[in-house]
N, C-alpha and C positions, 0 to 999 in steps of 0.2 A: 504494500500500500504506500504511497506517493506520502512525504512528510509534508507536513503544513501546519505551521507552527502563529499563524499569523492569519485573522480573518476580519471583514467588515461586514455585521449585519445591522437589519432594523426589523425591530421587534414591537409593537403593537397588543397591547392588554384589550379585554373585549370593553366594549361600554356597557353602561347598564342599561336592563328594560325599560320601556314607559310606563310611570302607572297610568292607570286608566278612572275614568268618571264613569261610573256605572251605576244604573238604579236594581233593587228588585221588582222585578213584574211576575209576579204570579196569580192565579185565580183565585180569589177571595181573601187575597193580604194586599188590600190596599196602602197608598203608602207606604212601601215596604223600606225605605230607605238607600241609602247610599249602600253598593257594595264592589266598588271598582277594588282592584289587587296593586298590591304593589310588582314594579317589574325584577326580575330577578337580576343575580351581580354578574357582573361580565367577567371572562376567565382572567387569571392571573396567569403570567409567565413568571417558571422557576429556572432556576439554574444548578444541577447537580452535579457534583465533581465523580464520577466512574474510572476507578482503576482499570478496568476489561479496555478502554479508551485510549491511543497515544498517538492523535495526531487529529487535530480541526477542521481535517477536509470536507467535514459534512457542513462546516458552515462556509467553506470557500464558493459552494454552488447553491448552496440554500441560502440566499439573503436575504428570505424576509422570514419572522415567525410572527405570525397571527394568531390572538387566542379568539374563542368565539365570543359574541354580546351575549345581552344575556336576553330573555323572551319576554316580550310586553305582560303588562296583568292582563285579569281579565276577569269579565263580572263573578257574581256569584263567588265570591271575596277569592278567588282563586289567584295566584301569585304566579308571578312568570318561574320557569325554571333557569337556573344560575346556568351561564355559561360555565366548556368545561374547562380544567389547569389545564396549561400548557408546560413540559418539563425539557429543560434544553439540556441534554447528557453531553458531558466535553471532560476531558482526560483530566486528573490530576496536576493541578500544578498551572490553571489556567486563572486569568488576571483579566480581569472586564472592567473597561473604560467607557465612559458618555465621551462620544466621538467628538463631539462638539466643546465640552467643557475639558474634558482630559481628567474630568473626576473617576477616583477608583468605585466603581460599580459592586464590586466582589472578589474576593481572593481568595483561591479555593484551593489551598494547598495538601487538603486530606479527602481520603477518600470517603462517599457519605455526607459530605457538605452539603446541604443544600441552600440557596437563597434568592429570597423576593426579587426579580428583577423589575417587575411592573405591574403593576397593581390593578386592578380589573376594580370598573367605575360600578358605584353603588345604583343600583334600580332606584328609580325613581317611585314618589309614593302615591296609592290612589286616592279618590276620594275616599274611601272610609276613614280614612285620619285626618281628614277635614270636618267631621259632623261635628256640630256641638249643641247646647240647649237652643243657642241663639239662629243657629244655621242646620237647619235640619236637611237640608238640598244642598251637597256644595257641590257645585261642579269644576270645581278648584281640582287637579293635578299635578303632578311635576314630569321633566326628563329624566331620563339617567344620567347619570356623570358618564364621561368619557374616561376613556382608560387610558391608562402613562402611554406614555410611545419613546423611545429614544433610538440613536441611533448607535451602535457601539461597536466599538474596536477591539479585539480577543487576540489577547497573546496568550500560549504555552509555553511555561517557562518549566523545564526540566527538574524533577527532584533528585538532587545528588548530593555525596557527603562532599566530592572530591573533584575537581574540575582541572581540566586540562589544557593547557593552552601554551602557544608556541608559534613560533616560522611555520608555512606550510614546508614537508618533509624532514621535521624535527623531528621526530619518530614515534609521535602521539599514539596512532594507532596498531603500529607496531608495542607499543607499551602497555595500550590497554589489551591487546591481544595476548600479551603475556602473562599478567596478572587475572584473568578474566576469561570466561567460557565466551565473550564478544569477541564477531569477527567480521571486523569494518573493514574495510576494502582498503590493500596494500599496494603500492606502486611507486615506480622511480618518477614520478613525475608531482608537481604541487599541486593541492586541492583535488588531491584523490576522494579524501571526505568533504561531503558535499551539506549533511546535515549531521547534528548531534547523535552521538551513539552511546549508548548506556551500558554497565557492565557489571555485574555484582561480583564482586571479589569477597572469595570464603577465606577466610584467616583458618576458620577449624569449624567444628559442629557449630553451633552456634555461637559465632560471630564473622561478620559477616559489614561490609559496607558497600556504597553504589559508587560507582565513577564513570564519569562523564567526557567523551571524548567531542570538541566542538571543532569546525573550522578552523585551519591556520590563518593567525592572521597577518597582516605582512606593517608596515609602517606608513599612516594614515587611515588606517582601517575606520578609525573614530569618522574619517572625515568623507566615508564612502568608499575606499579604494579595495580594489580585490572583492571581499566578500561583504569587507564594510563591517558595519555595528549589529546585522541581522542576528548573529547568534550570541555575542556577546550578554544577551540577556539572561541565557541560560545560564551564565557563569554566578548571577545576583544570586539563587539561592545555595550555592556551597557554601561550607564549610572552612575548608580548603583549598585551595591553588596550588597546584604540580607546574610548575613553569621549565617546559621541557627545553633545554640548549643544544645543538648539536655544534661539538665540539671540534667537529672532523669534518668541516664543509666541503661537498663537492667542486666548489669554485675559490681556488687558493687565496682570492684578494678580498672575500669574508670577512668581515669581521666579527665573532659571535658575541662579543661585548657589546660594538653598538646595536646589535640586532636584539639582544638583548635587554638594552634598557628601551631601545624605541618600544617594544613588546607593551612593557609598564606603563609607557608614557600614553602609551592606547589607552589603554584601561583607565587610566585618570583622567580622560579627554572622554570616556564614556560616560564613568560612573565615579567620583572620590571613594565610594564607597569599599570600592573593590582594592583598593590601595590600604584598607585595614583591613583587609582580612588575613590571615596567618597564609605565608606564601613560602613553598619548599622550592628548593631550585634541584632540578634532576639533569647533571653532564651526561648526555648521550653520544654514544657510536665512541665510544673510549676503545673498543676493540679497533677502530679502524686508527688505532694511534701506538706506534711501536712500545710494546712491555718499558723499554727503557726511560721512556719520554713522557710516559703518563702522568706521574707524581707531577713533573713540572708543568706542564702543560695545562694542569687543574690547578695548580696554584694561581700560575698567570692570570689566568683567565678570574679567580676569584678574588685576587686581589686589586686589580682594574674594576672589576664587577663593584666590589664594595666599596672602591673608592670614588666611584662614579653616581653610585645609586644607592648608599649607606646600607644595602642588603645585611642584615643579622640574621637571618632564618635558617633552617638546617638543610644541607647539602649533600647529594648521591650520587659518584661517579658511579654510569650505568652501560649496559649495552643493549638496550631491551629486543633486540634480534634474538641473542641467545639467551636470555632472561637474565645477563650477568647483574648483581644489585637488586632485583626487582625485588625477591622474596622477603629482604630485608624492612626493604621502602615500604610494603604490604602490614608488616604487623608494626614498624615504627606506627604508620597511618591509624590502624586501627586500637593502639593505646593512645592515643593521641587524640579522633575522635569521642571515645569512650569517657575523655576526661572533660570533654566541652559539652556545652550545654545544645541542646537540640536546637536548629534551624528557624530563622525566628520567620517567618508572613514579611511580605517587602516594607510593610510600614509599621514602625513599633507603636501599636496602638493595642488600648484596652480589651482583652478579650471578653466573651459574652458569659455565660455563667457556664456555657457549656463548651468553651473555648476555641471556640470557631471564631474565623474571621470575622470581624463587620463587614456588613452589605445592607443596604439598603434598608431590610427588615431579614431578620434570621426566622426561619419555620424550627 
């Protein structure tokens, strides 16, 4: 199935029924009074977060969702019927925007979330709640309310402990292949990976964390170039940062220090936020750098590195071809994980009592 990470719909709640002005007429009850109905409520659209779900393409070709009105009263104090919910299922980890305002809608980073996205308008009332001593006849009624309508913007953003990021041909996917039953597409050529790929790396019986391999990105990415900022989003909810180096470039006049800190500079021109998150640095393709020249060559490289971009986080010369490093980087990661606190929703806001995101209204 096609990834699609990114969609624009408009979504429409029903309106509510009419009431109606209604008398009883029947034989031998004169004056029988007022008995119009009230109309019934128009459907609501929900929004549920489904783990079975990874990927928005049913809203890249679906863009409208309409719920129904709701059905006029109607004499004989008979009430319209409610239009019915509408339930928008969209994967884990999905973030809904008013397209127009750029307000967050919903944030549905668990599975089972559900939330109000628009509100189905109240039926309108009959005349029977118009009678009183003074008005025994009213032919007073009301409309329904109209229902929310907006139009929104749906990103997917990836649940992962551990995220990935580097030069296209860094050796991302070759890394998450090695620590991981994921098998992203390998090749000598850049932007072999084209979308995010996910990977559950088992430490032992149970424990166990997720990594996440995104696009390479190259320098300007923030500003469009290559792949651009497209995936970049996915990097907001880790944990961590694997910032993979290749050490051993195919092209001699390389330089993997400024490529290196240009990497960072992206990330800061995205997001500041991604600049405090705890960031490993992993030297890769050490195997393609003579037994003898190794030690030095990591040095160099880490002492330019830190003198350049004050880096203190902790460091893996690796080969992840042959999985040299990797096994180590694996349970370093997962005590490491185990000792942070869990993954917070994009906006550190109040949880509900049932600690779901806010959205609009929580069911």
């Amino acid at each position: 199935m096609k990834f699609i990470d990114e969609a624009k719909i408009y979504v429409k709640a029903g309106d509510g029924g009419n009431g109606v002005a209604s008398f009883r007429r029947e034989k031998y009850i004169p004056m029988g009074g007022p008995d119009g109905g009230d109309g019934g409520k128009g459907g609501s659209i929900y929004v549920l977060a489904d783990r079975n779900l990874n990927t928005l393409v049913d809203y890249r070709y679906t863009r409208k969702i309409l719920a129904r009105r709701g059905e006029n009263g109607r004499g004989s104090d008979c009430y319209g019927a409610a239009g019915e919910d509408v339930v928008m299922r969209v994967p884990v980890g999905t973030v809904i925007y008013d397209l127009n305002t750029e307000e967050m809608l919903a944030d549905l980073p668990q599975d089972g979330m559900k939330v109000l996205l628009a509100q189905g308008g109240k039926g309108g009332l009959g005349n029977l709640h118009f009678k009183s001593s003074t008005n025994r006849a009213p032919r007073k009624c009301t409309k329904g309310e109209a229902g929310q309508e907006f139009e929104l913007r749906m990103e997917l953003r990836v649940l992962a402990d551990v995220g990935l990021l580097g030069l296209p041909n860094a050796g991302k996917s070759t890394f998450i292949r090695a620590v991981s039953a994921a098998r992203p597409k390998v090749a000598d050529y850049p932007f072999t990976t084209m979308h995010p790929n996910l990977g559950v790396v088992r430490v032992d019986d149970n424990r166990s964390f997720v990594i996440a391999d995104v696009p390479g990105l190259i320098e300007g990415a923030a500003d469009g170039a290559g792949l651009g900022i497209r995936f970049l989003k996915h990097l907001q909810r880790t944990r961590i940062l694997l910032h993979l180096v290749d050490l051993a470039p195919f092209d001699p006049e390389a330089d993997p220090v400024h490529d290196a800190i240009a990497i960072v500079e992206e990330l800061g021109k995205y997001d500041p936020d991604l600049l405090v998150k705890p960031r490993w640095l992993l030297l890769n393709k050490i195997d393609l750098i003579p037994e003898a020249e190794r030690e030095e060559r990591v040095d160099a490289f880490l002492d330019a590195y830190r003198e350049a971009s004050g880096f203190n986080g902790p460091h893996y010369a690796i080969a992840a071809i042959s999985g040299e490093g990797c096994r180590e980087i694996t349970y370093a990661l997962m005590e490491t994980l185990e000792q942070m606190a869990p993954a917070l929703p994009l906006e550190d806001e109040d949880e509900d009592e049932d600690g779901a995101a806010p959205g609009p209204e929580q069911e």
